[in-house]
C-alpha positions as CSV (number, residue, x, y, z in Angstrom):
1,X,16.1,15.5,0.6
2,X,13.5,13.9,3.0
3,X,12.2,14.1,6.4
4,X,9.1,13.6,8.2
5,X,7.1,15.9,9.5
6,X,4.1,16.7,11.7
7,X,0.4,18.2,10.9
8,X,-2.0,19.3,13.2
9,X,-5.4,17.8,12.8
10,X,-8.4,20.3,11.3
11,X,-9.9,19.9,14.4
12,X,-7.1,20.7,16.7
13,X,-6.8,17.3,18.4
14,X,-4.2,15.5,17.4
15,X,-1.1,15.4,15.5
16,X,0.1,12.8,12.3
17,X,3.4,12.4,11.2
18,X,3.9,13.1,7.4
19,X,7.3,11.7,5.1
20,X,8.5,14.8,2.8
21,X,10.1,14.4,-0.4
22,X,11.6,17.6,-1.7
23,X,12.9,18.4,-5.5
24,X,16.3,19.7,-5.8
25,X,15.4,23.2,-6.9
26,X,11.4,25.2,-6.7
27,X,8.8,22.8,-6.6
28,X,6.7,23.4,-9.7
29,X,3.6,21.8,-7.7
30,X,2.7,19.6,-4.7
31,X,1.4,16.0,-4.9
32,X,0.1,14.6,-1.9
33,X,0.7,10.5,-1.7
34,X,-2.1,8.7,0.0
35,X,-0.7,5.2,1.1
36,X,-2.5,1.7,0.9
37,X,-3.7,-0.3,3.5
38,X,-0.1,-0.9,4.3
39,X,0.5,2.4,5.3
40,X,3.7,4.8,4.5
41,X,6.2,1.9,3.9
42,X,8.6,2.0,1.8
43,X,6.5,1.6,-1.4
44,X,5.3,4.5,-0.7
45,X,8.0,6.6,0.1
46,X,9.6,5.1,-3.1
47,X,6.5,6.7,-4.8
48,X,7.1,9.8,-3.1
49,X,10.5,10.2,-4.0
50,X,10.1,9.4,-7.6
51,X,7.9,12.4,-7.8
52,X,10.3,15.0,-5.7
53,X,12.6,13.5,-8.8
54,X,10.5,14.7,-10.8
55,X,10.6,18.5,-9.2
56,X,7.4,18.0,-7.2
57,X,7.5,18.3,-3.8
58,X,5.6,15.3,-2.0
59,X,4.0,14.7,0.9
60,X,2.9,10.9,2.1
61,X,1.0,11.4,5.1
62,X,0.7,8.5,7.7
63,X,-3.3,8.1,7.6
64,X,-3.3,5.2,10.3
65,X,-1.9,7.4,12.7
66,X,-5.0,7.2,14.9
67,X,-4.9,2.7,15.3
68,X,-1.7,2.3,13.9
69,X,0.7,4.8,14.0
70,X,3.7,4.5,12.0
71,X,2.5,0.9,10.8
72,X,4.7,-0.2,7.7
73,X,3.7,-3.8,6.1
74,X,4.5,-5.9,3.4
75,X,1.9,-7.0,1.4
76,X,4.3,-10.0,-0.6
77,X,3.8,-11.3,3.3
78,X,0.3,-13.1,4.0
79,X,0.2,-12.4,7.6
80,X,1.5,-8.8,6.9
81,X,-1.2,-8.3,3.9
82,X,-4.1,-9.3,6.1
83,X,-2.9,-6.9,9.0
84,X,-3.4,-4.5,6.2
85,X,-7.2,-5.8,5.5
86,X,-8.1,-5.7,9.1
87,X,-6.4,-2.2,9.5
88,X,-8.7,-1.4,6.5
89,X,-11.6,-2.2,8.3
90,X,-11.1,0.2,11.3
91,X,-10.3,3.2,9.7
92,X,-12.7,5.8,9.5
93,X,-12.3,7.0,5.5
94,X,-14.1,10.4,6.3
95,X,-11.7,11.1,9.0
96,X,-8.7,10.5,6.4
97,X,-10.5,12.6,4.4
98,X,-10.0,15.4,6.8
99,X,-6.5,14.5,7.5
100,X,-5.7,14.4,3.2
101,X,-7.4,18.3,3.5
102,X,-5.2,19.2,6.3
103,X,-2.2,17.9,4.4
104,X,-3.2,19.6,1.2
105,X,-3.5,22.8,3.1
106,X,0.1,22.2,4.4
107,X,1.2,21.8,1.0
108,X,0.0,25.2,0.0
109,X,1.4,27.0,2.8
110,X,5.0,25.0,2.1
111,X,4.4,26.1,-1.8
112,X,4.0,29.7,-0.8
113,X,7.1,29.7,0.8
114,X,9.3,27.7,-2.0
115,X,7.7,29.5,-4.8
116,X,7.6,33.1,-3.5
117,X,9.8,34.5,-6.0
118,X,9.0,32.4,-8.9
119,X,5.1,33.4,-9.6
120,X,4.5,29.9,-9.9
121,X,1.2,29.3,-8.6
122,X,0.4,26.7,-5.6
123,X,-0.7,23.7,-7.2
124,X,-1.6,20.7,-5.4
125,X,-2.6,17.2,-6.7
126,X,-3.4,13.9,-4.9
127,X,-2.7,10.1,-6.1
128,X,-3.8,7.1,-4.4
129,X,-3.4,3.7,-4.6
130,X,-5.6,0.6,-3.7
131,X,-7.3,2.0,-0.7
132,X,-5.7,5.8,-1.5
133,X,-7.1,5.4,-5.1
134,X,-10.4,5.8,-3.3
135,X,-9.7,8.5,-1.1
136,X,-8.1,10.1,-4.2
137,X,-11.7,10.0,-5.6
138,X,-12.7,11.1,-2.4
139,X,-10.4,14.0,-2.1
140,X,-11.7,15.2,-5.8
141,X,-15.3,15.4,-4.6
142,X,-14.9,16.7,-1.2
143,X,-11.6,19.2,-1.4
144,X,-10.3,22.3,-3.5
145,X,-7.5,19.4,-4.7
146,X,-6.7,20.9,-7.7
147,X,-6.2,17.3,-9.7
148,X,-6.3,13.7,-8.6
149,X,-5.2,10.3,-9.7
150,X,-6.7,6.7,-8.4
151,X,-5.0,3.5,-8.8
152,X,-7.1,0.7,-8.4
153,X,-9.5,2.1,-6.0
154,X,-11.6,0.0,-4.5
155,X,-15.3,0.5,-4.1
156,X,-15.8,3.7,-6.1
157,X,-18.5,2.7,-7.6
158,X,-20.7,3.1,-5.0
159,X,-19.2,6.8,-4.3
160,X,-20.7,7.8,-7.7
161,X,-23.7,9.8,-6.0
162,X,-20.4,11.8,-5.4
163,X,-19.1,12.7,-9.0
164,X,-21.5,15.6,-9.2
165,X,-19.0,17.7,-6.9
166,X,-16.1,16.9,-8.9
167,X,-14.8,20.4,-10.1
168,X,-10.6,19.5,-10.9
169,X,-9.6,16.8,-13.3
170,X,-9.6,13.1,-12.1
171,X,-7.7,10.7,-13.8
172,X,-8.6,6.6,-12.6
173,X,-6.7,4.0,-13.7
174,X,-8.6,0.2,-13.6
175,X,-7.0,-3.0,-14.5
176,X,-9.9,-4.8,-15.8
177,X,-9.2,-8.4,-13.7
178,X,-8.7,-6.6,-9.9
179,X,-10.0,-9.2,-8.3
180,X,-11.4,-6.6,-5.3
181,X,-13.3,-4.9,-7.8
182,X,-15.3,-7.1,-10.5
183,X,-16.2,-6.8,-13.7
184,X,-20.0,-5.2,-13.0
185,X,-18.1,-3.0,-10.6
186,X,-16.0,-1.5,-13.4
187,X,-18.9,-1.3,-15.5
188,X,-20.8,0.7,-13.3
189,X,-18.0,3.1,-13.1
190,X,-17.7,3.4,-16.4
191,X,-21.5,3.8,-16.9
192,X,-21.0,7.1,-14.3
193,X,-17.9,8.1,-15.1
194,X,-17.3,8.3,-19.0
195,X,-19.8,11.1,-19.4
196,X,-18.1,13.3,-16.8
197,X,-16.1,16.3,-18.0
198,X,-13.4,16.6,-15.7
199,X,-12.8,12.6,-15.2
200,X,-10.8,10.5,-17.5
201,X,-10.7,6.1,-16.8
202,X,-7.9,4.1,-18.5
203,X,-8.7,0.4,-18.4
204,X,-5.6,-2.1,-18.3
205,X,-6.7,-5.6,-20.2
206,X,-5.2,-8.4,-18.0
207,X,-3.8,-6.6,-15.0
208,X,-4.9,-7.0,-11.5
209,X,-5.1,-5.0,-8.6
210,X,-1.8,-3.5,-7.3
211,X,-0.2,-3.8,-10.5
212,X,1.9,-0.7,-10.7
213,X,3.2,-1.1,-7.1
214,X,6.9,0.7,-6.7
215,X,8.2,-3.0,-6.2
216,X,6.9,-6.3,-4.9
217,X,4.9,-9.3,-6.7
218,X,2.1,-7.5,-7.6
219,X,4.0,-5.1,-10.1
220,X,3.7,-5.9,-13.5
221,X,6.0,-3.6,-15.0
222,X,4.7,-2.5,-18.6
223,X,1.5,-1.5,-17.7
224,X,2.8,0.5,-14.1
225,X,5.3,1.8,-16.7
226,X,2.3,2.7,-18.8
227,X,0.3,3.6,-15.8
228,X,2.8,6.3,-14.7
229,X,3.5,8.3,-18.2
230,X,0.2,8.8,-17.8
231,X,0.3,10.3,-14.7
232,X,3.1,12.0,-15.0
233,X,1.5,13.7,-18.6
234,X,-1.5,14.4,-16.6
235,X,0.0,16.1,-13.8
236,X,2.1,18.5,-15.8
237,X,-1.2,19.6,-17.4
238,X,-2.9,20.1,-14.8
239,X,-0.3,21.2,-12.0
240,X,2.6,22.5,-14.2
């Protein structure tokens, strides 16, 4: 089942609308979905169900809400993908922060109340992609997030000052011709990264950025095939 759903900001000023993907039976965990620069479109949602398929119950919240509320684009559509660029540029990555923390809190509280009689505990994780794939690093280093997965996350190499505060496993997956992030790029991340005990980087020889998108011409399918069993192994050692 889905709906949407609204969350009151941290700070009490505002609300953002959130789509919900439920399992059929007890959540065993909560993954919150953190969209592209496309926002929660259907890609997204398609993530989001795949995981409630999967008996997680997920939550995709609409982190443009603020400059674009509600925006849905396709990125196969030029006009459409650079609407998602611009959109990029206004929005205020710390404040999505805040709104991913508020949404992981919601996720506890829903947890509690689906697990009550199961002594399951209330386990949340995050994955991102392209512009979530950051904020998924982001959300490892600055919330009790209690595991996180990045998909082609742009610019994380310069959030490495950052990795110290890393506590829950981080898993980052990086296909090695993104054309947003270059090959010095990935180096420095791995040169910061590899050493660190809770984070794990896969690399993906060939593949560029958006490669394991739900559907679309960026999705090459073997490696976001690959890309996912990972995932999926990684959450259900680390959420249950």
């Amino acid at each position: 089942m889905t709906k949407t759903i609204q969350i009151e900001t941290l700070d009490h000023r505002g609300q953002f609308d959130v789509y919900v993907a439920e399992p059929a039976g007890t959540p065993r965990a909560a993954i919150v979905v953190i969209q592209e620069i496309f926002g929660v479109n259907a890609g997204i949602r398609a993530k989001a169900d795949a995981f409630a398929a999967e008996g997680y119950l997920a939550l995709a919240p609409d982190l443009f809400w603020q400059i674009a509320p509600g925006v849905e684009l396709d990125p196969d559509v030029p006009a459409e993908l650079q609407r998602g660029l611009d959109l990029m540029g206004q929005f205020d990555q710390d404040a999505g922060i805040r709104d991913i923390e508020a949404t992981i809190r919601t996720a506890r509280s829903l947890l509690n109340d689906a697990q009550s009689d199961s002594g399951l505990a209330a386990r949340v994780g995050a994955v991102g992609y392209c512009l979530g794939g950051r904020l998924a690093f982001m959300t490892a280093a600055r919330t009790d997030v209690d595991a996180s997965v990045g998909y082609y996350g742009v610019g994380i190499d310069g959030l490495l000052g950052e990795a110290h505060a890393i506590a829950h496993p981080v898993l980052l997956h990086v296909p090695q011709e993104d054309h947003f992030v270059d090959k010095d790029a990935q180096a420095r991340m791995h040169a910061g990264l590899d050493d660190h005990p809770k984070v794990t980087l896969y690399d993906y020889p060939g593949e560029d950025h958006g490669f394991a998108a739900q559907f679309g011409q960026r999705r090459s399918d073997e490696a976001a095939q690959l890309a996912d069993q990972r995932t999926a192994a990684f959450f259900a050692e680390h959420l249950g």
